[in-house]
C-alpha positions, 0 to 999 in steps of 0.5 A, a space after each residue: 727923257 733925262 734933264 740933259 736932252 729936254 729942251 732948253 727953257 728960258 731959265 736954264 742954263 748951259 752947263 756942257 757942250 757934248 758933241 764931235 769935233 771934226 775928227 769925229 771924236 765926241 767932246 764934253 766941254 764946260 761952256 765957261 771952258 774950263 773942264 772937259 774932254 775927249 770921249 769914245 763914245 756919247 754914252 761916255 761924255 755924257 756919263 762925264 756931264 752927269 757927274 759933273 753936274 751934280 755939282 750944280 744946275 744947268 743942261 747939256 746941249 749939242 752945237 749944230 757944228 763940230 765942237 772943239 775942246 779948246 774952244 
């Protein structure tokens, strides 16, 4: 199991959203907002999230309901 689908541990942080929205396009979204975008598949946004955490700690984590870009 990779760091981003372990479960959440008190100390972590959520970096990234990944999931669809109602569309069912799938959304790789900066919890702060302020990167991300629209995938084809989970595999892609994920590949997303992986680059981009590199630049810090922190997890992804699916929301139980459609997510948006936008917030």
């Amino acid at each position: 199991m990779s760091s981003a689908q372990r479960q959440l541990g008190q100390d972590d942080v959520i970096e990234f959203w990944v999931g669809r929205d109602e569309k069912g396009c799938w959304i790789a979204r900066g919890a702060d907002g302020r990167e991300g975008g629209v995938f084809i598949s989970r595999e892609e946004a994920m590949k997303f999230v992986q680059t981009a955490r590199a630049r810090g700690q922190g997890v992804a984590k699916s929301p139980s309901a459609p997510l948006s870009l936008w917030r």
